[in-house]
C-alpha positions in Angstrom: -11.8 1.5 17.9 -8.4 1.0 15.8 -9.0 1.1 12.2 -5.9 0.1 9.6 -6.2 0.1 6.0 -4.5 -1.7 3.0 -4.8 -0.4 -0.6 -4.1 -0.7 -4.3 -4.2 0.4 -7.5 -4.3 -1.5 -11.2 -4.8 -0.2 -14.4 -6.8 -2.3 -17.0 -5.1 -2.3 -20.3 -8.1 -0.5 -21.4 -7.7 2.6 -19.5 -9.1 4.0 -16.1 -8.4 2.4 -13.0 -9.6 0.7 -9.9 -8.5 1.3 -6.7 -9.2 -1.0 -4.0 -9.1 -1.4 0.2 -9.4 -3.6 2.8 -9.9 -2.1 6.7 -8.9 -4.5 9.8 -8.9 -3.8 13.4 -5.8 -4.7 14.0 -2.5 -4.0 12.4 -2.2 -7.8 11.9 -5.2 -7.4 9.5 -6.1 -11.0 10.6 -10.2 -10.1 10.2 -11.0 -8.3 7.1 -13.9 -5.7 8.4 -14.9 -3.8 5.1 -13.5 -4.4 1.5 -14.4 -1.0 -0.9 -13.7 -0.7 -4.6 -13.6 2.8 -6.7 -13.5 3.1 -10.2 -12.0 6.2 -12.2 -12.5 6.0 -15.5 -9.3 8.8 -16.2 -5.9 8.0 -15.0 -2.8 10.1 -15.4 0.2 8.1 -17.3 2.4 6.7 -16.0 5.9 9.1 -15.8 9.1 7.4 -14.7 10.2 8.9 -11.2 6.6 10.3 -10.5 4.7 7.2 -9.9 2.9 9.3 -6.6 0.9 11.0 -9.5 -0.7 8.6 -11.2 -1.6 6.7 -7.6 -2.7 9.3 -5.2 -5.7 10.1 -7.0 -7.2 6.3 -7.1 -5.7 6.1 -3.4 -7.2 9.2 -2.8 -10.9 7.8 -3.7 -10.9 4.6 -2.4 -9.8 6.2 1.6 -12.7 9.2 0.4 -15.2 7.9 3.0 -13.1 6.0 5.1 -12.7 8.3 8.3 -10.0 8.4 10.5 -7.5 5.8 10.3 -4.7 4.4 12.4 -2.1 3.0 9.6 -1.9 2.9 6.1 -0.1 -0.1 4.4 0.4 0.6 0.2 1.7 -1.8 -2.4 5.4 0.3 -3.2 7.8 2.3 -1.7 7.2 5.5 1.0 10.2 6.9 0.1 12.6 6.2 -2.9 16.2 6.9 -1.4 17.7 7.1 2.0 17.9 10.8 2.1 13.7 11.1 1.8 13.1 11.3 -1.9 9.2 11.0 -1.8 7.5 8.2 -2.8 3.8 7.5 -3.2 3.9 6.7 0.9 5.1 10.1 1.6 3.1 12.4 -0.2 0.0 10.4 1.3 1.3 11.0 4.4 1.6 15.0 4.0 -1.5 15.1 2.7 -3.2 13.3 5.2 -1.3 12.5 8.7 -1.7 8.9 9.1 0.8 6.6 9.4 2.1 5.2 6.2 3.6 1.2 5.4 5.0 0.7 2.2 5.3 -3.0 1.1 7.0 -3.5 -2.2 7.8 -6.8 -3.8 10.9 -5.5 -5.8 13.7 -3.5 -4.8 14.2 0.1 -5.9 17.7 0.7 -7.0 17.7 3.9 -4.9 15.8 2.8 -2.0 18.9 0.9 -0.3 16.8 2.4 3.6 14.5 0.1 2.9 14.0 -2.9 5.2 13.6 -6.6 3.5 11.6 -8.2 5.5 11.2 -12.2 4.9 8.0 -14.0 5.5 6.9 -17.6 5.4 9.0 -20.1 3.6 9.6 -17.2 0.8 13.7 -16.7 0.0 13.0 -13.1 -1.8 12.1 -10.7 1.1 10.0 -7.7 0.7 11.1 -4.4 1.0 9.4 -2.1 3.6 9.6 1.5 4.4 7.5 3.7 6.2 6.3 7.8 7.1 4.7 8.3 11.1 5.9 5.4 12.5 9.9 4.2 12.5 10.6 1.9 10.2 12.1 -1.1 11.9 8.8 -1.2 14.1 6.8 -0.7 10.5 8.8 -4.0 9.8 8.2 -6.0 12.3 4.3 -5.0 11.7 4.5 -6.4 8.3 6.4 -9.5 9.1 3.7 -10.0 12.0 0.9 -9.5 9.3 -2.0 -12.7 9.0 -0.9 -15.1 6.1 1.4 -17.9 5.9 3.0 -16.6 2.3 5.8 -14.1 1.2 2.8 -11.4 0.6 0.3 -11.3 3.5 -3.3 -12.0 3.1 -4.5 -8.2 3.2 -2.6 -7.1 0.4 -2.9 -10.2 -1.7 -6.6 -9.5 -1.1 -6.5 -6.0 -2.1 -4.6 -7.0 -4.7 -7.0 -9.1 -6.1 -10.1 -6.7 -5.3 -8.3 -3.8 -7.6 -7.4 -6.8 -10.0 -11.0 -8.1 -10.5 -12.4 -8.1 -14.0 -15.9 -6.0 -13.3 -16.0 -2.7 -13.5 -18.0 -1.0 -10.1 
């Protein structure tokens, strides 16, 4: 059975953070399967051009249990230049195999590889890069993904999920 996963992080103003993620069977993530929540109560700070640090560790708790999986999407970049400057994407890739989507909503002044990608009615595109799979196939994926809006419905859902106000 395929098994795809979508995840992300927030930090409440009030420290910690909760990492969230959604598994689908299909890389269209059209049927939500499981939704899982973690909560750390320590994250690292944020430092400019090492954003992999702070995230991998939430990212890291919320796949813990997950098994084997086929893909990967994450809210940000894979890589953060054309000549393979890891991002939060890649080092999850090294560390664990799978195939790796990044999906970011803003473009990286570096990251001129990436792919923008427009979905729905939306003018702004996102950008997408990718590790284990090439990227203008990582592309069309995302541009295939279930939702009629800019951002499709698995990540606005993880999105929301990491956003929620109760602490697990």
């Amino acid at each position: 059975m395929s098994r795809f996963a979508a995840v992300d992080v927030h930090y409440p103003p009030s420290g910690g953070a909760r990492a969230a993620l959604v598994l689908a069977d299909s890389a269209r993530f059209s049927t939500i399967v499981e939704e899982r929540v973690r909560w750390l109560p320590e994250a690292a700070a944020y430092q400019p051009g090492a954003f992999f640090a702070r995230e991998l560790p939430p990212v890291r708790a919320v796949l813990a249990a997950t098994g084997d999986l086929d893909l990967v999407v994450i809210d940000g970049y894979v890589d953060l230049d054309p000549h393979g400057r890891p991002g939060l994407g890649a080092h999850l890739h090294a560390e664990t195999g799978t195939p790796v989507i990044g999906v970011a909503k803003t473009a990286f002044r570096t990251a001129t590889h990436a792919i923008p990608v427009h979905r729905g009615a939306a003018t702004r595109p996102l950008y997408v890069t990718a590790a284990g799979v090439p990227v203008d196939r990582a592309a069309a994926l995302v541009a295939g993904m279930a939702g009629p809006y800019r951002l499709p419905d698995a990540l606005r859902r993880v999105d929301a999920l990491a956003r929620a106000n109760a602490v697990p």
